[in-house]
C-alpha positions as CSV (number, residue, x, y, z in Angstrom):
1,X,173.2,-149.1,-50.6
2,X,170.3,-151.3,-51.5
3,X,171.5,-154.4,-49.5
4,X,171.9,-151.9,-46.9
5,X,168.3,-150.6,-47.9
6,X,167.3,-154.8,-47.4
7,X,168.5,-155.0,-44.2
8,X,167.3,-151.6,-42.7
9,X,164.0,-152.7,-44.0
10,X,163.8,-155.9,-42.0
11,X,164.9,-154.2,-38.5
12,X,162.1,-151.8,-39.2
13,X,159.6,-154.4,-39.7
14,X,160.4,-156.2,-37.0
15,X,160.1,-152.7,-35.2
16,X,156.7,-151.6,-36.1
17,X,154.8,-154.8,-36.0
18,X,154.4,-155.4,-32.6
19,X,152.6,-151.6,-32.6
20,X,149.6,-153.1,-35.2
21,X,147.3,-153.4,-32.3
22,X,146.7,-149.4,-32.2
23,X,144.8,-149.7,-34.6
24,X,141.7,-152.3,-34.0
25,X,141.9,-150.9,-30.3
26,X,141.2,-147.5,-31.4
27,X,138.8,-148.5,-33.9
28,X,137.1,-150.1,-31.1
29,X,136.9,-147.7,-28.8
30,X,136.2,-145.0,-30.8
31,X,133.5,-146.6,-32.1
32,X,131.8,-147.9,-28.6
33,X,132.4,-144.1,-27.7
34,X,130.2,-142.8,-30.9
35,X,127.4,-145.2,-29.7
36,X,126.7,-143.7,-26.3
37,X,123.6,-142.1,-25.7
38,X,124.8,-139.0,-23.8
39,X,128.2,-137.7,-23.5
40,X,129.4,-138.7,-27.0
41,X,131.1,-135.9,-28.2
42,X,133.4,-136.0,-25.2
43,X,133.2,-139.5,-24.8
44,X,134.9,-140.0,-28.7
45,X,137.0,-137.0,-28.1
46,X,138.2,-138.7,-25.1
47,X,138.3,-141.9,-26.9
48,X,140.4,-140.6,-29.5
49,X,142.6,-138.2,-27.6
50,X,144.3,-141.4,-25.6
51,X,144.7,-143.9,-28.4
52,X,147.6,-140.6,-29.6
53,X,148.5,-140.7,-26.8
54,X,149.8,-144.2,-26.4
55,X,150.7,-144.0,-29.7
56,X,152.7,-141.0,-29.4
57,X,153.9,-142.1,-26.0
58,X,155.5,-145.5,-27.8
59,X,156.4,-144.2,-30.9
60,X,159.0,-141.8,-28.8
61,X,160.3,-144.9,-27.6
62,X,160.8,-146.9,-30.4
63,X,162.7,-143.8,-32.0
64,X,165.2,-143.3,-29.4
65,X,165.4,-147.4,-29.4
66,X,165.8,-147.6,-32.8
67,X,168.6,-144.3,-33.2
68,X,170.8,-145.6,-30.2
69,X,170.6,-149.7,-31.0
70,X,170.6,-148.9,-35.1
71,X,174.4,-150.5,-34.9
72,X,173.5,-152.8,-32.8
73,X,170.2,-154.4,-34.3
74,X,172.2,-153.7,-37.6
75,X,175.1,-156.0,-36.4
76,X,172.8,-158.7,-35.1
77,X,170.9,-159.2,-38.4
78,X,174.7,-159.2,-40.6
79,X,176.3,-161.7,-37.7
80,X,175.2,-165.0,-40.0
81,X,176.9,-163.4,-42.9
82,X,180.3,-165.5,-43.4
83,X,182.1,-161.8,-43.9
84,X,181.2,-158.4,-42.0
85,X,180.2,-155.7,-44.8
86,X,180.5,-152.3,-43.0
87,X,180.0,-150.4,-46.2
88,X,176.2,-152.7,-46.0
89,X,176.2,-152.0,-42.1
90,X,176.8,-147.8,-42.5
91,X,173.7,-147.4,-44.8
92,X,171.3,-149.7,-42.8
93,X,172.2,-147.6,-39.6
94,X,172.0,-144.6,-42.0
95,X,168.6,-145.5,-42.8
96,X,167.5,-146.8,-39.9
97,X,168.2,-143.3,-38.1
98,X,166.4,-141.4,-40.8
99,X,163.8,-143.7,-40.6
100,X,163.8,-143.5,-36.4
101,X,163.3,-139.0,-37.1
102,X,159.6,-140.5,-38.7
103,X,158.2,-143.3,-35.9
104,X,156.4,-141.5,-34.2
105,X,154.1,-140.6,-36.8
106,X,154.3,-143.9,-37.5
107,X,152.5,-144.9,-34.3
108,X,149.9,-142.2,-34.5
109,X,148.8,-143.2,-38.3
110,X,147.6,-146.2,-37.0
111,X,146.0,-145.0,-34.3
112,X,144.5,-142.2,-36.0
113,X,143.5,-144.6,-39.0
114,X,142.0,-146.6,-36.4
115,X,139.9,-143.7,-35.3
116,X,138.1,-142.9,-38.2
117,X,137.3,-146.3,-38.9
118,X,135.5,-146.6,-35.2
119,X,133.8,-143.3,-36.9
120,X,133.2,-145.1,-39.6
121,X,134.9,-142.5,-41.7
122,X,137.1,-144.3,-44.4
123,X,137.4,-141.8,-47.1
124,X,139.2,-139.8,-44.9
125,X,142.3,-142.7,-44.6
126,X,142.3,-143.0,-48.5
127,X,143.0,-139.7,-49.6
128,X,145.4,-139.4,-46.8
129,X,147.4,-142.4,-47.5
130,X,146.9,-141.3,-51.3
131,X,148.6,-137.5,-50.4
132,X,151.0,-139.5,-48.7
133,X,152.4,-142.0,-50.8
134,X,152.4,-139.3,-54.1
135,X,154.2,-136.8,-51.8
136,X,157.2,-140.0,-50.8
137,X,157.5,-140.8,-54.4
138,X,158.1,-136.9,-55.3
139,X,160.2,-136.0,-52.2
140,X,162.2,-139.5,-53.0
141,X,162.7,-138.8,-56.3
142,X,164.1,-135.3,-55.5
143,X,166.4,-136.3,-52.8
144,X,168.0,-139.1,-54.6
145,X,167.8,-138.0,-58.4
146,X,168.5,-134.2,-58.0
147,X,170.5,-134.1,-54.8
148,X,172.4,-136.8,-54.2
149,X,171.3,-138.2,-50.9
150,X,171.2,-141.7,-52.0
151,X,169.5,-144.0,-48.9
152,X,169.4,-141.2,-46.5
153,X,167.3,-138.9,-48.1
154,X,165.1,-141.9,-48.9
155,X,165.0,-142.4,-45.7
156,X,164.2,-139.4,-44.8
157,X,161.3,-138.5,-47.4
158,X,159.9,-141.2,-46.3
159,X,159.9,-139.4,-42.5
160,X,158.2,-136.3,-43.8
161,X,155.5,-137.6,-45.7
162,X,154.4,-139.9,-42.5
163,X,154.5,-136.6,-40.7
164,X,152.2,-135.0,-43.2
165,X,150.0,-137.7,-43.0
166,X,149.9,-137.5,-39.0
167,X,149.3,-133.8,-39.3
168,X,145.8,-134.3,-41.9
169,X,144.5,-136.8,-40.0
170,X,145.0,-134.6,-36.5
171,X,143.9,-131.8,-38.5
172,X,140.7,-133.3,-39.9
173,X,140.0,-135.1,-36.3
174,X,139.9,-131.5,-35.0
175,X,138.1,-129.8,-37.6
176,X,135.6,-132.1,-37.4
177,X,134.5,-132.0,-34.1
178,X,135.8,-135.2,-33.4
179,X,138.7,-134.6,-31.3
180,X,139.5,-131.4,-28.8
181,X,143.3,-131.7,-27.0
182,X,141.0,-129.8,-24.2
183,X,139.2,-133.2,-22.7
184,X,142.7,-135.3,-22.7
185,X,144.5,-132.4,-20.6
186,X,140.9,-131.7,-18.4
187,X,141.3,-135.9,-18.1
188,X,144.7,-136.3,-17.5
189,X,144.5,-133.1,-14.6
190,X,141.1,-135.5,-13.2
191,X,143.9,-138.4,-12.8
192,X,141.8,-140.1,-15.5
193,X,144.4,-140.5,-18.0
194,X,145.0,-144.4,-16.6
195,X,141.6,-144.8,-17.1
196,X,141.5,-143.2,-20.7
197,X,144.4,-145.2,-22.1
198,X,143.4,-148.6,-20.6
199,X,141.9,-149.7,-23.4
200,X,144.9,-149.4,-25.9
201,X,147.0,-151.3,-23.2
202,X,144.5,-153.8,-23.2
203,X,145.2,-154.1,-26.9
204,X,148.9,-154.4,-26.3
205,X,148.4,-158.7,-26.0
206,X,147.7,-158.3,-30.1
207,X,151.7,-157.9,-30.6
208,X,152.2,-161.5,-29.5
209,X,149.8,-162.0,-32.3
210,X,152.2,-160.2,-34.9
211,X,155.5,-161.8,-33.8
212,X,153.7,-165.1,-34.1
213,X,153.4,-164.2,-37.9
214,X,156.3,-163.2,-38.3
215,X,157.9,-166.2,-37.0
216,X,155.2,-168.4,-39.3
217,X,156.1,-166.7,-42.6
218,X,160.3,-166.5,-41.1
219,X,159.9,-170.4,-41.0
220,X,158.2,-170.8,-44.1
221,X,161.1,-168.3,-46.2
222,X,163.2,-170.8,-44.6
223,X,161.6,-174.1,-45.9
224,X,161.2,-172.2,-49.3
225,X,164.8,-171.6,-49.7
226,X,165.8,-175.1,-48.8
227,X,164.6,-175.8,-52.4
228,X,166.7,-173.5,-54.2
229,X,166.1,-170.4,-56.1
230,X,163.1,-171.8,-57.9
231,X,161.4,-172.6,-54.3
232,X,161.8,-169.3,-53.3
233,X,160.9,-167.2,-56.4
234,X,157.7,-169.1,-56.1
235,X,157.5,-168.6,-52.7
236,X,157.8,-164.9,-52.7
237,X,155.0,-164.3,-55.7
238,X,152.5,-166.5,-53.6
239,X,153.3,-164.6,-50.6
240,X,152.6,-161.0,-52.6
241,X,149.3,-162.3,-53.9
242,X,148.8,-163.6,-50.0
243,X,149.0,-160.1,-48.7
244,X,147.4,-158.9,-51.0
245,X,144.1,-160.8,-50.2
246,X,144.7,-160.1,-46.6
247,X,144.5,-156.3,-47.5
248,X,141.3,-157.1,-49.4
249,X,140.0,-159.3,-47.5
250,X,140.2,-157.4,-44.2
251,X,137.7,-155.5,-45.1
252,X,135.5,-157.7,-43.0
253,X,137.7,-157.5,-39.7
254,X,137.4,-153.4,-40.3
255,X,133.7,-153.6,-40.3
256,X,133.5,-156.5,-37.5
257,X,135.6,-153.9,-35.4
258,X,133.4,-150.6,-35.4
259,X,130.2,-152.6,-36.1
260,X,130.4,-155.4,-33.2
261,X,131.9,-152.4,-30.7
262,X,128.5,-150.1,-31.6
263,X,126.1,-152.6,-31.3
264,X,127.9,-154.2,-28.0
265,X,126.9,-150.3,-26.7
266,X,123.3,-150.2,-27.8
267,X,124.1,-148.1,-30.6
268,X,122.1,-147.9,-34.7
269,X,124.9,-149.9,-36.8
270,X,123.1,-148.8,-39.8
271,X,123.4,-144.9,-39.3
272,X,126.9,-143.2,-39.2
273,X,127.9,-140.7,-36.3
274,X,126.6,-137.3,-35.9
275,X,128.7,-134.7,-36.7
276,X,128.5,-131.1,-34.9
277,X,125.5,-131.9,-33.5
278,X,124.4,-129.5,-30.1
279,X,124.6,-131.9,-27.3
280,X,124.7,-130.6,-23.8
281,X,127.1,-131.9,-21.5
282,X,127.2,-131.4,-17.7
283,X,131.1,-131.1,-17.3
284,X,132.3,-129.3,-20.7
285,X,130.2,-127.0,-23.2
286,X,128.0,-128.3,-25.7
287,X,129.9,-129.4,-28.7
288,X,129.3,-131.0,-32.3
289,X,129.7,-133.6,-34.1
290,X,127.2,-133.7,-37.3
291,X,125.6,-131.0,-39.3
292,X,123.0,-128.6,-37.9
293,X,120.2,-130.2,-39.6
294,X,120.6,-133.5,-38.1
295,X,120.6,-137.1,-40.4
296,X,118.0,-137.4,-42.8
297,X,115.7,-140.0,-41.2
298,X,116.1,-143.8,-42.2
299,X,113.1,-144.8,-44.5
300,X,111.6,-148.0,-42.8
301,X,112.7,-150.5,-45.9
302,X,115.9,-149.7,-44.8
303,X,115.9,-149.3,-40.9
304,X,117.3,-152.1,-39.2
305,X,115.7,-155.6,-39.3
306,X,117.0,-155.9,-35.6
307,X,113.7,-155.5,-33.4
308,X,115.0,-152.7,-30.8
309,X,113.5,-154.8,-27.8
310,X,116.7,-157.0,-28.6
311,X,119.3,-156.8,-26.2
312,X,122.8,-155.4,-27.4
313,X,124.2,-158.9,-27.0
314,X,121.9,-160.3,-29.4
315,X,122.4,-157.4,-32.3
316,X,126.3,-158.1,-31.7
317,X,125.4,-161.6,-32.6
318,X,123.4,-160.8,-35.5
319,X,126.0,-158.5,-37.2
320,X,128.5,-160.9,-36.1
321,X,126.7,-163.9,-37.9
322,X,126.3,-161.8,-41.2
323,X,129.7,-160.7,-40.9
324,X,131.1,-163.7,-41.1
325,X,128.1,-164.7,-44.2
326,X,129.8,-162.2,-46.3
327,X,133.5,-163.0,-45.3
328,X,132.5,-166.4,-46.3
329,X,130.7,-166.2,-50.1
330,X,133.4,-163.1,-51.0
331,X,136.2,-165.3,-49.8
332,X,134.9,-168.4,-51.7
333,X,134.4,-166.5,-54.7
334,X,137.9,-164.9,-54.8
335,X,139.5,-168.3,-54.1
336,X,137.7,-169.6,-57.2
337,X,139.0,-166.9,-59.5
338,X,142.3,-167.8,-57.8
339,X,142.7,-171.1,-58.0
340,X,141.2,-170.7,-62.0
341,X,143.9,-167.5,-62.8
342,X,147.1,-169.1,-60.9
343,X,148.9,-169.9,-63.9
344,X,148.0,-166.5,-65.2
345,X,148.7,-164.7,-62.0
346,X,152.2,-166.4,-61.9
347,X,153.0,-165.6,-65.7
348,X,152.7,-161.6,-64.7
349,X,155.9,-162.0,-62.1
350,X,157.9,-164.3,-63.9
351,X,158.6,-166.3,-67.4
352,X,160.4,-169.0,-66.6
353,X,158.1,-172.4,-66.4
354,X,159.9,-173.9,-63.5
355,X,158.9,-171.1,-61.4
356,X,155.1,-170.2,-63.3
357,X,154.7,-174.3,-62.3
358,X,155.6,-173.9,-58.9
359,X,154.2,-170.8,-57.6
360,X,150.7,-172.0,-59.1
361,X,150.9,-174.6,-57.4
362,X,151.7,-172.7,-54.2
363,X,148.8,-170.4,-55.2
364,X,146.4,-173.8,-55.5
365,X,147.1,-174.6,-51.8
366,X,146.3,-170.8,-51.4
367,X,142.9,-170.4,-53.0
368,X,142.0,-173.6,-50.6
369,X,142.4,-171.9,-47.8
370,X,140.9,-168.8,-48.5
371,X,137.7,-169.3,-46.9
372,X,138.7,-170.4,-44.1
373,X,140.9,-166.7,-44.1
374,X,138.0,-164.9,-44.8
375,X,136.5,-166.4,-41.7
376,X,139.3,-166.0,-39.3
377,X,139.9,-162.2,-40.8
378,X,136.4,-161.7,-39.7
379,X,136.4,-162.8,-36.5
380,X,139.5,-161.4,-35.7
381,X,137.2,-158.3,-36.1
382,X,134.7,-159.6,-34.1
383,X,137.2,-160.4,-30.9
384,X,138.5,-156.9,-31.8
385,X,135.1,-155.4,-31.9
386,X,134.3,-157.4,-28.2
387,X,137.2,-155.8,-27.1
388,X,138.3,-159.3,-26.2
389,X,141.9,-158.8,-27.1
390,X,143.3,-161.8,-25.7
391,X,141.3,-164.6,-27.7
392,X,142.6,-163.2,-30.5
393,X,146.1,-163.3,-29.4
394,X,145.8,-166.9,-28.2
395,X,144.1,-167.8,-31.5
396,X,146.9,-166.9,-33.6
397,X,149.7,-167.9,-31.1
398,X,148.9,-171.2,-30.8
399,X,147.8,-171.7,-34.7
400,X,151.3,-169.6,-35.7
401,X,153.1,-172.5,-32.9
402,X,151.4,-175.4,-34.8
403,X,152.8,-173.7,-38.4
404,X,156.3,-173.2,-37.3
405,X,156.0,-176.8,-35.5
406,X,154.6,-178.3,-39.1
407,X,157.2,-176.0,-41.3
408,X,160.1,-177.5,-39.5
409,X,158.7,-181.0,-39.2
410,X,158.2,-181.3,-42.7
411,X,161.8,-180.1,-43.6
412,X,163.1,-181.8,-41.5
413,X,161.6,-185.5,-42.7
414,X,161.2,-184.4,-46.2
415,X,164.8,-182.6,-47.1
416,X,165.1,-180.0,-50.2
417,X,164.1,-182.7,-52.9
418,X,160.8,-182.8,-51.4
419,X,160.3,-178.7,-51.2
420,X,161.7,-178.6,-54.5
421,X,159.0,-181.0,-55.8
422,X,156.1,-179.3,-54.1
423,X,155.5,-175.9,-52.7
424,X,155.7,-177.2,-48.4
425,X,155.9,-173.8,-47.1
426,X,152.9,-172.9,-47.6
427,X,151.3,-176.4,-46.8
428,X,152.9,-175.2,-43.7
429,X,151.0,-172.1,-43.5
């Protein structure tokens, strides 16, 4: 069941990568939307109501893809195996169908995330991810310990609690003003709906940006396990502490998105969106967005430095420029504590020396680079933000081409003795 599990796993990762790019586009858009100067409560609504719809558009896809080719994408990831397990292959396809019942929600989680970070609302995505996740470890729990539904009913509390999640963020979204199904139907009757959805299509180009790190990290697995066992244990701790500064550390891009986006428009980066505020619009009723009383007004020590003769150009620059300040110094200062903590960090996976040696090495070669991340993590934002989609796709195709080029080089000339003897993978990376 759990090398089924494994395998089930890596079909749906391949799966649901490509669809990544909902979620900077909507952040985008959403936020240019909240930064117009009339019109905004229809313009986000609008905004909003066709990033779900592309998501919910493609997340029907994917599940009928992935519960009529389960066998098939199943048998494909087992054909290198030198026997055929079909007790492994039923519970990957058993999984993998469970698992199909939940992608749409999926889909519309990232877009919806997406959302209220373009409304600069991120409370909102941690107590729904929190709900979530405690609601998947209860319902797993259940299914497996109490009833007997071994992968299955893994699979499929792991479906439900994706639903929930869907359902509170659509719920909130409408509650709060933010999002009215009304202006996607009165849009889509207009013959608008092209129009509305052009932006997350846009956004699609991002997904050659996700296979091209897939295939990076693929190659480097590949090099690691040249070396042996002690290669790879090293290489899989360096690669969990490598995602999780990514998650940290993308904190910037999230920022870069919604920030670059609103200043791009001429909007106040310093001041959150109104909520349920009376605005008059000429082709819908008024509707809100912000309490009745309005926002308290900004004291002048804190109102923006920006002059407002400055052009929205310049402003993007400005918030670009200190974006990438602060990407910079917090980066720095976390690769210090990591290249200082690395044999530390590698003594909580593992006790065995070998392997504490290796992987802090590994981690060294890590905390080198982790400026230079913190800078390319913001200005993925920043492309994201520009709504220039492709740079950012090109950026990380043709650096993920070089890394696969250098991974394979290396092993090639080098052979196992030399990956055993230092950490090349992630040289590679």
């Amino acid at each position: 069941a759990l090398a089924g599990l494994g395998v089930a796993s890596l079909v749906l990762k391949f799966a649901f990568a490509p669809f990544n790019f909902l979620a900077p586009a909507a952040t985008a858009a959403v936020a240019a939307a909240s930064a117009r100067k009339d019109g905004r409560r229809r313009a986000v609504s609008e905004a909003i109501g066709g990033a779900m719809a592309v998501a919910a558009f493609l997340g029907l896809l994917v599940a009928v893809g992935l519960w009529f080719g389960a066998p098939a994408l199943v048998a494909a990831v087992l054909a290198p195996a030198p026997v055929f397990d079909a007790a492994v292959a039923s519970a990957a396809v058993e999984y993998i169908r469970a698992r199909a019942l939940g992608t749409p929600p999926v889909l519309l989680n990232f877009a919806c995330a997406g959302a209220f970070r373009g409304l600069r609302d991120v409370k909102t995505t941690v107590w729904v991810t929190v709900v979530a996740n405690a609601m998947n470890c209860a319902l797993t729990f259940y299914s497996i310990v109490v009833l007997g539904w071994g992968v299955w009913g893994a699979a499929v509390a792991s479906s439900a609690s994706l639903w929930v999640a869907a359902g509170l963020y659509v719920t909130v979204l409408v509650r709060g003003g933010s999002f009215r199904a009304a202006d996607t139907v009165a849009v889509a009757r207009a013959g608008g709906l092209v129009k509305q959805i052009k932006p997350m299509v846009e956004a699609g180009i991002l997904s050659v940006r996700s296979f091209a790190i897939l295939a990076a990290f693929g190659a480097a697995g590949s090099l690691a396990a040249v070396g042996g066992a002690v290669s790879s244990a090293a290489f899989e701790i360096t690669r969990q502490i490598f995602m999780f500064s990514a998650m940290m550390l993308d904190m910037f891009a999230v920022a870069a998105q919604a920030m670059v986006a609103i200043a791009l428009e001429g909007g106040d980066v310093t001041q959150k969106p109104q909520k349920n505020a009376q605005e008059p619009e000429p082709s819908s009723p008024a509707a809100t967005l912000a309490p009745a009383t309005g926002p308290s007004p900004v004291p002048p020590a804190t109102a923006s430095a920006v002059p407002d003769t400055e052009s929205p150009t310049v402003v993007a620059r400005l918030v670009s420029d200190r974006l990438l300040q602060l990407s910079f110094m917090v980066s720095s200062v976390y690769a210090l504590a990591l290249y200082f903590g690395r044999f530390a960090i590698a003594s909580i996976f593992t006790t065995d020396p070998v392997v504490q040696a290796t992987a802090a090495a590994s981690l060294a070669i890590l905390a080198a680079i982790t400026p230079f991340c913190g800078i390319v993590y913001a200005l993925d934002g920043i492309s994201a933000g520009a709504r220039d989609f492709a740079a950012a796709a090109r950026a990380v195709s043709i650096s993920g081409a070089l890394a696969v080029a250098g991974i394979f080089a290396a092993k090639a000339w080098a052979g196992a003795a030399w990956v055993a003897a230092f950490p090349g993978a992630y040289a590679g990376l």
